[in-house]
C-alpha positions as CSV (number, residue, x, y, z in Angstrom):
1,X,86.7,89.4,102.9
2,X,88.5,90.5,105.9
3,X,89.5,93.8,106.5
4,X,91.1,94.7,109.3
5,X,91.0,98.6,110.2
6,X,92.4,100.5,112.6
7,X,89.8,102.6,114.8
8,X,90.2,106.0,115.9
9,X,89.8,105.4,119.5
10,X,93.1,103.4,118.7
11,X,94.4,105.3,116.9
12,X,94.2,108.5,119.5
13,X,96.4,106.4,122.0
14,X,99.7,107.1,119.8
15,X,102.2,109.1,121.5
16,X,104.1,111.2,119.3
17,X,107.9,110.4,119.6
18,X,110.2,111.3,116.4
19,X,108.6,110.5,113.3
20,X,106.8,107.4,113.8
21,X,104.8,105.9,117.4
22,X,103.9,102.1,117.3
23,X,100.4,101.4,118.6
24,X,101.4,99.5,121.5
25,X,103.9,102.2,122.6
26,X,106.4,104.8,121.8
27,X,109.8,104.4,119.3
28,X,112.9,105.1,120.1
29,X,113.6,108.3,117.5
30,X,116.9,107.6,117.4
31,X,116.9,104.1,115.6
32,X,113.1,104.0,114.6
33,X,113.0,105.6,112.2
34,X,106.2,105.4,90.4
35,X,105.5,104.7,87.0
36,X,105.4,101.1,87.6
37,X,104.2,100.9,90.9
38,X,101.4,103.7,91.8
39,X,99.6,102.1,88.9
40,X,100.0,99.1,90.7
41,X,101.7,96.7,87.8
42,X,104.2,94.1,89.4
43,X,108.0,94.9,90.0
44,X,110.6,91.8,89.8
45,X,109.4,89.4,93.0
46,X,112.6,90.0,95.8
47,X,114.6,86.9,95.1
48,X,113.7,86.0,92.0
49,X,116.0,87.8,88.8
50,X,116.5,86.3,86.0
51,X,113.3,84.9,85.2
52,X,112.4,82.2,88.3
53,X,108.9,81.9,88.5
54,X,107.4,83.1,91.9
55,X,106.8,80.7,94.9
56,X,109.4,78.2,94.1
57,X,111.8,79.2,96.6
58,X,115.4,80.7,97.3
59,X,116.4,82.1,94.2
60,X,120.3,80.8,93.6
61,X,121.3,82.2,90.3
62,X,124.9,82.9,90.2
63,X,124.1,86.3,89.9
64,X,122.0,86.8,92.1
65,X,123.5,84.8,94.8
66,X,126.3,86.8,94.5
67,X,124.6,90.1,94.5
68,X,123.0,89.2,98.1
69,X,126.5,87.7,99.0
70,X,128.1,90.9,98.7
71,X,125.6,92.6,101.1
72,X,126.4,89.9,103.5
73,X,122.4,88.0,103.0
74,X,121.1,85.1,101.8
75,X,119.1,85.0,98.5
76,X,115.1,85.3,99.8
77,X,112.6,82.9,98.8
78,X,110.4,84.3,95.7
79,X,107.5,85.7,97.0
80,X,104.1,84.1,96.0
81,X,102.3,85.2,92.8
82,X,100.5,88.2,93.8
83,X,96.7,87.1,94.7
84,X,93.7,87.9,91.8
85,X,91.9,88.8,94.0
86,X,93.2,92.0,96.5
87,X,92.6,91.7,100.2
88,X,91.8,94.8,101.0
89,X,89.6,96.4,98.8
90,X,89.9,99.9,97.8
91,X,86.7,102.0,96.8
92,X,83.1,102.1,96.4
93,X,82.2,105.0,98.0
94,X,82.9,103.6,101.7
95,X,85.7,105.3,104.1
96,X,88.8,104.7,103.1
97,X,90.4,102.1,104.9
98,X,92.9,102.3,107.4
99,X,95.6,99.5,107.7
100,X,98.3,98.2,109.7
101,X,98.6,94.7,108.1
102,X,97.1,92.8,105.1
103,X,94.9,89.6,105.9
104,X,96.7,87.0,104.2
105,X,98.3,83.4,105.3
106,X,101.0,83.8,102.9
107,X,104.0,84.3,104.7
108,X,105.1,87.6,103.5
109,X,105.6,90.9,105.0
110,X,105.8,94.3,103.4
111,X,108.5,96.9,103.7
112,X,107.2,100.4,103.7
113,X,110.3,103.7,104.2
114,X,109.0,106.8,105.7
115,X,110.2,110.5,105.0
116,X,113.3,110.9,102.6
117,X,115.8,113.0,104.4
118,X,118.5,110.9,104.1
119,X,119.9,110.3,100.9
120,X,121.8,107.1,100.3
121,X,123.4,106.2,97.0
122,X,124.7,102.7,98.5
123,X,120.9,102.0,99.5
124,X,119.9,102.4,95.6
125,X,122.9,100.2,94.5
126,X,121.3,98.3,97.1
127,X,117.6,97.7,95.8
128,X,119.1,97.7,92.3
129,X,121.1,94.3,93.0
130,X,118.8,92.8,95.1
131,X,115.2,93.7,93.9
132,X,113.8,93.8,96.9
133,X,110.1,95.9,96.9
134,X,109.3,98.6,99.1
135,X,106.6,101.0,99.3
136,X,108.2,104.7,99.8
137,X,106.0,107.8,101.9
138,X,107.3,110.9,101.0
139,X,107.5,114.2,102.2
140,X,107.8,117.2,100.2
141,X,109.6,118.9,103.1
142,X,112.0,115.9,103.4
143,X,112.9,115.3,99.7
144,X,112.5,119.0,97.4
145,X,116.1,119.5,98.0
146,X,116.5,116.0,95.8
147,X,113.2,114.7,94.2
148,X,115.7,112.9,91.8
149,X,117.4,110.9,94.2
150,X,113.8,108.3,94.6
151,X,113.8,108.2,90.4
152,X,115.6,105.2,90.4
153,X,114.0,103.6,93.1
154,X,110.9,104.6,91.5
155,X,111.9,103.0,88.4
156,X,112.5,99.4,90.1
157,X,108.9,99.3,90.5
158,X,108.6,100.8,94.0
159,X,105.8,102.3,95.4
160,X,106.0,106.5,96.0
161,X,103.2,107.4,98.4
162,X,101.7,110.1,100.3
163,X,103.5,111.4,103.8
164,X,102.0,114.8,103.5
165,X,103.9,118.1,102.7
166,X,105.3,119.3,105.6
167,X,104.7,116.1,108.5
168,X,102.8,117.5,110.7
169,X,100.6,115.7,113.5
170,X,97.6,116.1,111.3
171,X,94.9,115.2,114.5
172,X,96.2,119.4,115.5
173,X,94.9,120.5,112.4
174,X,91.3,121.1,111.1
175,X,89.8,119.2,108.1
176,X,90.8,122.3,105.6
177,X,94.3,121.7,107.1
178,X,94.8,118.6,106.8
179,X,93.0,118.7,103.2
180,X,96.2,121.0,102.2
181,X,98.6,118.5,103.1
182,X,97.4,115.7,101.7
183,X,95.8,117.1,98.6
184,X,99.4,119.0,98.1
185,X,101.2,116.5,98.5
186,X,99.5,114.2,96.2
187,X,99.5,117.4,93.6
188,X,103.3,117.4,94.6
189,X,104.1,113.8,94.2
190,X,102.2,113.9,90.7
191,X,104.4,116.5,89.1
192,X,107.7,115.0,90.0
193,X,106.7,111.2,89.6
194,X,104.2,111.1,87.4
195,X,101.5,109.0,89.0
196,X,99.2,110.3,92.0
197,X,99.8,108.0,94.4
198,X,97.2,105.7,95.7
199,X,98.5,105.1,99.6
200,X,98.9,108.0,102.4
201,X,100.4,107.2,106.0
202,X,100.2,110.1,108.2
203,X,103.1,111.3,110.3
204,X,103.7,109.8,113.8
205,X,100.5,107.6,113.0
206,X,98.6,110.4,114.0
207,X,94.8,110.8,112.5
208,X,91.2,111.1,113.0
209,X,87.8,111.0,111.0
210,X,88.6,114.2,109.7
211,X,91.9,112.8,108.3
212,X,90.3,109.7,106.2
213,X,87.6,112.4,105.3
214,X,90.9,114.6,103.4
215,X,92.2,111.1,102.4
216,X,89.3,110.2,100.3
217,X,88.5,113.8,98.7
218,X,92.5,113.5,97.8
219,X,92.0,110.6,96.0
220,X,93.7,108.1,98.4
221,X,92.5,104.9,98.4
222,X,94.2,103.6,101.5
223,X,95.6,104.8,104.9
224,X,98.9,102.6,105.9
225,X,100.1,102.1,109.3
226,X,102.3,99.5,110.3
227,X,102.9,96.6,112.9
228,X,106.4,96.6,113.7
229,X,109.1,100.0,113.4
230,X,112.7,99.1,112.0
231,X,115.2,99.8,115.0
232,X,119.2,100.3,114.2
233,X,119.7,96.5,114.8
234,X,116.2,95.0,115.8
235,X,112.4,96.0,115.2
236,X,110.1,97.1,117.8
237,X,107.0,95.1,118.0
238,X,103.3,95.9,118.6
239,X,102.6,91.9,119.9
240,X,103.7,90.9,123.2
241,X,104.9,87.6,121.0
242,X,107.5,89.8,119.3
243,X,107.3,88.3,116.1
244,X,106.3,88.6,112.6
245,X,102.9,88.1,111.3
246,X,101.7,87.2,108.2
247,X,100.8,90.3,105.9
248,X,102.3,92.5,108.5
249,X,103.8,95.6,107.2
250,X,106.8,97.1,108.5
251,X,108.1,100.8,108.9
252,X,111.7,102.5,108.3
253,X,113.0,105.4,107.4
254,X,115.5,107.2,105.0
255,X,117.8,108.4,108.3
256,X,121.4,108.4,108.1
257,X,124.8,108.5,110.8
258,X,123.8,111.1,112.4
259,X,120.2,109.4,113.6
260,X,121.3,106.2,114.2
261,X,124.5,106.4,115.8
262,X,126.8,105.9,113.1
263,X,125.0,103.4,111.3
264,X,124.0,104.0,107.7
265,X,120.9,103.3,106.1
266,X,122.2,100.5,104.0
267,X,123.7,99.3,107.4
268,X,120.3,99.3,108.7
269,X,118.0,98.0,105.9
270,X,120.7,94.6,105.8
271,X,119.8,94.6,109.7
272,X,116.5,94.9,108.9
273,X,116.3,92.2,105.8
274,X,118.0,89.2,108.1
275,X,115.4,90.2,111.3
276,X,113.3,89.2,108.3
277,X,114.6,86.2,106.7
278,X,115.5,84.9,110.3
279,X,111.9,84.7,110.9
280,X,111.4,82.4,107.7
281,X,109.8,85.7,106.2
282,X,110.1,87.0,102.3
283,X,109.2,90.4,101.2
284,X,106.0,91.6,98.9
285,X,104.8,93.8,97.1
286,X,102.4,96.2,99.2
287,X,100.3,97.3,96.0
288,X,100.0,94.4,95.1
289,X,98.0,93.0,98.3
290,X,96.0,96.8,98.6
């Protein structure tokens, strides 16, 4: 098996801009950015309602043609089945694993939504229709004013995950430190979701041994980066080819008007869903693959 981590020395090159720092160079802050899923049972395949088996295309049920029609998109191609075999393997006493993609030839990519400040309805009408999977890090900081608001999403099948309590740059904080956010968070997430979540990114990208040391005492079983950070319009890319990869995951954020210069988050996420499926990309299930 192939596992592709992340190492620290890499990892210490991030510069800290907004919330989230590719690892080939800083993002703009402006536009960068369950029940069913923690456990890590399937949510409906994006593009393929009403019972279409996966990996046999665009889905074109009336229905759910017309639900992508109204957000101005194309139905996406089923995703494959999800493989019986994990790529990256979780466990067994080792360090936790740290991730930016998932080694696969499959040509997926995974959809992963930072923070929770901003607060949407029209992007859960959104996931509703279209049933599209992404994998949702949380902070408590972010979201206690409205831990109701990612039920619903929650309830799709998406993944809630780990973006500690209060985001800070975890590498400025000794192991006890960063033991509080994590563990607290996951404590945190528990109680209001009902599942402790198996996936933790930390904020700006930012972390160290002492970091996947907390991780693993926590009870996280992975540490998820990313390769390319959702723009307003366009992604930001880690390759100098400045395209998608398959397995690679990709970051957003719940940010509204005010942080990306008038567009909304629905705006954004349809940007972000034709970048994909201009690419000849579909979207997966992160827990499924991790």
């Amino acid at each position: 098996m192939r596992k592709r981590y992340v190492g620290a020395a890499l990892a210490a090159a991030l510069v800290m801009t907004g919330c989230s720092v590719g690892l080939q160079g800083p993002v703009d802050p402006v536009g960068a950015a369950p029940t069913p899923s923690a456990s890590g049972s399937a949510s409906a395949p994006a593009g393929a309602a009403d019972g279409k088996a996966p990996g046999k295309g665009p889905d074109t049920a009336p229905d759910t043609a017309a639900a992508y029609r109204k957000w101005g998109l194309k139905p996406f191609a089923a995703p494959p089945a999800p493989p019986k075999t994990k790529p990256v393997r979780t466990g067994g006493g080792g360090p936790v694993p740290v991730i930016s993609d998932i080694p696969t030839k499959d040509k997926v990519v995974f959809i992963t939504i930072d923070d929770g400040a901003e607060k949407d309805p029209k992007f859960v009408e959104m996931m509703r229709e279209l049933k599209i999977p992404v994998t949702m890090f949380l902070t408590d900081s972010a979201i206690r004013t409205d831990y109701g608001y990612f039920k619903p999403l929650q309830q799709l099948g998406n993944g809630v995950a780990n973006h500690t309590l209060t985001h800070p740059n975890l590498r400025t904080l000794g192991a006890a430190a960063q033991e509080r956010e994590i563990c607290g968070q996951q404590t945190r997430l528990a109680k209001e979701y009902g599942t402790t979540p198996r996936l933790m990114r930390p904020p700006f990208g930012n972390w160290n041994e002492d970091t996947r040391a907390a991780a693993g005492r926590c009870g996280v079983e992975a540490i998820v980066l990313w390769r390319e950070s959702m723009q307003i319009t366009n992604m930001q890319y880690q390759r100098g080819d400045k395209k998608l990869h398959p397995g690679d995951i990709i970051l957003a954020h719940f940010r509204g008007p005010s942080e990306l210069k008038g567009t909304t988050m629905t705006e954004m996420t349809v940007n972000m869903l034709r970048r994909i499926q201009e690419q000849g990309f579909t979207v997966a299930r992160l827990e499924d693959y991790v």
